[in-house]
C-alpha positions in Angstrom: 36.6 2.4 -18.6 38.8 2.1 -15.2 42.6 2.3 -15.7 43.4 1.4 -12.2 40.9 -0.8 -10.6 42.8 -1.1 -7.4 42.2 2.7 -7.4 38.6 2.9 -8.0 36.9 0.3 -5.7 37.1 -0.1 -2.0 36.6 -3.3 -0.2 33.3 -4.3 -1.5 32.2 -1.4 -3.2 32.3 -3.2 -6.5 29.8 -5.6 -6.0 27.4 -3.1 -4.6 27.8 -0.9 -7.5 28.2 -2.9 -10.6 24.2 -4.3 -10.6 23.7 -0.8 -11.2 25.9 -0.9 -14.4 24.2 -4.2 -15.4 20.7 -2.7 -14.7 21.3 0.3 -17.2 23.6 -2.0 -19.7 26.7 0.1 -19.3 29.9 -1.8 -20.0 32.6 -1.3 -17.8 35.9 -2.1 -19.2 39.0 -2.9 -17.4 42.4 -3.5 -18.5 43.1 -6.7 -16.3 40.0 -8.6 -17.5 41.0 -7.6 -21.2 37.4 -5.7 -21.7 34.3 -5.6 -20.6 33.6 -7.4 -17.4 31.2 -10.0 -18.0 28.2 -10.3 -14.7 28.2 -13.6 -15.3 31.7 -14.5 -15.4 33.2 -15.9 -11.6 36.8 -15.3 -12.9 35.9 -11.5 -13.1 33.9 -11.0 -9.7 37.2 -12.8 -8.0 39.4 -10.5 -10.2 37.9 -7.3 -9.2 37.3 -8.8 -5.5 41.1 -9.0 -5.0 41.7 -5.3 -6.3 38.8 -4.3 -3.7 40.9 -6.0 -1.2 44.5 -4.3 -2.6 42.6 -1.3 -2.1 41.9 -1.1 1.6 45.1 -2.8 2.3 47.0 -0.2 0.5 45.0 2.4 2.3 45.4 1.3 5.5 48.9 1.3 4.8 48.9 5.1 3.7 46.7 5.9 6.9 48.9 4.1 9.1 52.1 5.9 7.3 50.3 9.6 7.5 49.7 8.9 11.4 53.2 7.9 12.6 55.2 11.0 10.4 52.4 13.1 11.9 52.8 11.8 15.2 56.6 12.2 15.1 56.5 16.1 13.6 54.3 16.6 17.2 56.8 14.5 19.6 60.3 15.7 18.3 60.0 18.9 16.3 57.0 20.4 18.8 55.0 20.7 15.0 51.6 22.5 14.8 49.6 20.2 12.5 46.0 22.5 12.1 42.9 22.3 13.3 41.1 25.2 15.4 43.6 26.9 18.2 42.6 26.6 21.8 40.9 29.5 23.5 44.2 31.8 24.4 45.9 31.3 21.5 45.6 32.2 17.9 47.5 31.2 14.8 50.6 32.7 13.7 53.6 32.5 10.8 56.1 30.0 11.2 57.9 30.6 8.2 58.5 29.0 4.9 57.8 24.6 5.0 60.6 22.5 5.8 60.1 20.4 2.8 61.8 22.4 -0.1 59.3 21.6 -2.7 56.6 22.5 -0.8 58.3 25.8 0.4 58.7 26.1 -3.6 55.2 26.3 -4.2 54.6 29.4 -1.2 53.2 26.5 1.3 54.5 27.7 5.2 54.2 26.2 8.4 52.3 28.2 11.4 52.2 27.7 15.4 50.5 29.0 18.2 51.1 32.3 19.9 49.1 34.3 22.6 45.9 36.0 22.3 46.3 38.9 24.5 42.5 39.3 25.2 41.8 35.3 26.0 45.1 34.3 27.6 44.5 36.1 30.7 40.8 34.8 31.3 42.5 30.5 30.7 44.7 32.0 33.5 41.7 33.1 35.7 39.6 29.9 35.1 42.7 27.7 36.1 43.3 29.7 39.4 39.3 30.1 40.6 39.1 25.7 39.7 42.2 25.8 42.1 40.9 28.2 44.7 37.4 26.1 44.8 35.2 26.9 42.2 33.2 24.6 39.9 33.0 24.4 36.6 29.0 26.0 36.1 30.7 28.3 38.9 33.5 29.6 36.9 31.3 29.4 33.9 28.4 31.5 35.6 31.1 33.8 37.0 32.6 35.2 33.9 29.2 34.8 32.2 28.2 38.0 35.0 31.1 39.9 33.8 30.6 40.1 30.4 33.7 38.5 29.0 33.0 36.8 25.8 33.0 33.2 26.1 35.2 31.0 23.5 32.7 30.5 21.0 32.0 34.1 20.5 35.7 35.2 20.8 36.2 33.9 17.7 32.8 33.6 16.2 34.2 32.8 12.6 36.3 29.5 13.5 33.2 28.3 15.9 29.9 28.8 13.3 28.8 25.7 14.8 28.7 26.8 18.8 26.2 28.6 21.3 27.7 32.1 21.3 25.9 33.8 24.0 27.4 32.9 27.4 30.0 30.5 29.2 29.1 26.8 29.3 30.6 24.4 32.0 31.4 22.3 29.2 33.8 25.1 27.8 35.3 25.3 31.1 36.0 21.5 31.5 37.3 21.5 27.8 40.0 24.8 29.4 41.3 23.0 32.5 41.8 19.2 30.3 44.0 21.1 27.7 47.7 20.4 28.7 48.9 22.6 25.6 48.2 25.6 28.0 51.6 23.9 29.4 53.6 25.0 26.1 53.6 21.7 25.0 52.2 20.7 21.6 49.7 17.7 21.8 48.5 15.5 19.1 46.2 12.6 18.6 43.2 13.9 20.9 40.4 12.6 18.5 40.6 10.1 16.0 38.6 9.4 12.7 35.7 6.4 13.2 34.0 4.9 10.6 30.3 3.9 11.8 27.7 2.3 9.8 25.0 3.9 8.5 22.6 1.4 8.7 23.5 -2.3 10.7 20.4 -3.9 9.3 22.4 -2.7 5.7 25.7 -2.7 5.2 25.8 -1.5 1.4 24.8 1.8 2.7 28.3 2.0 3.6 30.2 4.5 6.7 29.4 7.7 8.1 33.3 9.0 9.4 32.8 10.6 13.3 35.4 11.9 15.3 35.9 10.3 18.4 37.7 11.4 21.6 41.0 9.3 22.4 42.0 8.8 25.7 44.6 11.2 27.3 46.9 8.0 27.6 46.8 8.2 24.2 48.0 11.5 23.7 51.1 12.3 21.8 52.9 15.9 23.6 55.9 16.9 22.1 59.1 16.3 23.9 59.9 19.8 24.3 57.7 23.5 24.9 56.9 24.1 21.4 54.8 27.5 22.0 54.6 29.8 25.0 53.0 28.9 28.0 49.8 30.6 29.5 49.9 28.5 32.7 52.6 26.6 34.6 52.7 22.8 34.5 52.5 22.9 38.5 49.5 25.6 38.2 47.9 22.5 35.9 49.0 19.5 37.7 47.0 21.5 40.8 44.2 21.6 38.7 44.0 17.8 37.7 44.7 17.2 41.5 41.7 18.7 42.4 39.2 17.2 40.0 40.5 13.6 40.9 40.3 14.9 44.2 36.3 16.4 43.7 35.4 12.9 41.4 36.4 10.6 44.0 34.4 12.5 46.8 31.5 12.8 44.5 31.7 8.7 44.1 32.0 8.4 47.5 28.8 10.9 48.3 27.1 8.6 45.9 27.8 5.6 47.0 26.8 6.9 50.5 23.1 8.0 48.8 22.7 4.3 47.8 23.5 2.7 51.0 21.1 5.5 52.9 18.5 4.9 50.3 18.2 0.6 51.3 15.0 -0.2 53.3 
């Protein structure tokens, strides 16, 4: 028995799961339809097609409502809204949360502070980019000293990662980061619902997280933590990989031409 329909099926998840009910001759009940649905009955596949379609509306609607207060915490109030901290910081108490009901129930708030060990090495890696170097040269350099790279710096919040020397791909992932600047960003990735299977559609969605573009990028209006780097020290550094992309483009282009019979 289903109490709220509009609650229980999404978009067309009813008539890709009810055959099963009908196979094993389980009734399914439903206040609206007064009882049992009947498989045979058009009035109750239209019915429970219309709650399917309430359903992702109203979700859509939540989603959309999560995203723009989220999205305003980041811009005006600077907020630090989870996920892992970037290499040179770590997470600290911000106190009690704003909202008094959740403050009630011992929820707090956190933000970002400096790592004394890793805050002087996103310093290093944004001067030696500056100075010249690339990033499988940083990457190799610091690799020879024996500084831990991200992933093993904090080991327990990266289970996933390589932990036993500095990638270039860690470096690149340092010198894009404009949070360095103080600034709180939001809205990196996003959530992307693929399907499964394209030659099947009931096999439903697999959710991914996907990279937004830096355009795209919500940064608070105000520093909202303390800076490692300057925002001159990182405007330098962006300089110089539009700088090194267009030469490379250029050096390719060059190849092609040279390589013509």
């Amino acid at each position: 028995m289903i109490g709220e329909p509009q609650r229980t099926f999404y978009g067309n998840q009813f008539g890709n799961t009810f055959p099963v009910f009908v196979h094993f001759r389980i009734p399914l009940w439903v206040p609206e339809v007064g009882g049992p649905i009947d498989p045979d009955n058009e009035a109750h596949d239209l019915v429970m097609s219309v709650f399917g379609g309430m359903s992702k509306g109203e979700r859509n609607r939540i989603k959309i409502r999560v995203r723009t207060a989220m999205g305003s915490r980041a811009r005006l109030q600077g907020r630090y809204l989870g996920g892992r901290p970037p290499y040179g910081y770590r997470i600290a108490d911000a106190g009690p949360h704003p909202n008094p009901s959740k403050a009630a129930v011992g929820q707090r708030i956190h933000k970002l502070e400096l790592d004394p060990a890793a805050a002087p090495v996103v310093q290093r890696i944004f001067r030696l980019y500056v100075d010249g170097m690339s990033y499988s040269a940083i990457a190799a350099q610091l690799t020879r000293e024996g500084i831990p790279c991200s992933s093993a710096h904090d080991a327990t919040r990266n289970p996933h990662r390589k932990k036993t020397a500095w990638q270039q791909g860690a470096v690149r992932a340092i010198l894009l980061n404009p949070r360095y600047t103080g600034h709180e960003v939001w809205n990196k990735q996003r959530k992307e619902e693929r399907l499964l299977d394209v030659d099947d559609v009931t096999l439903g969605h697999r959710t991914h997280m996907t990279h937004n573009p830096p355009d795209e990028w919500i940064h608070s209006n105000e520093p909202a933590h303390e800076a490692i780097i300057s925002p001159d020290l990182f405007d330098a550094a962006r300089t110089v990989r539009t700088q090194r992309a267009r030469n490379q483009g250029r050096q390719e282009r060059t190849g092609k031409r040279d390589a013509r019979p």
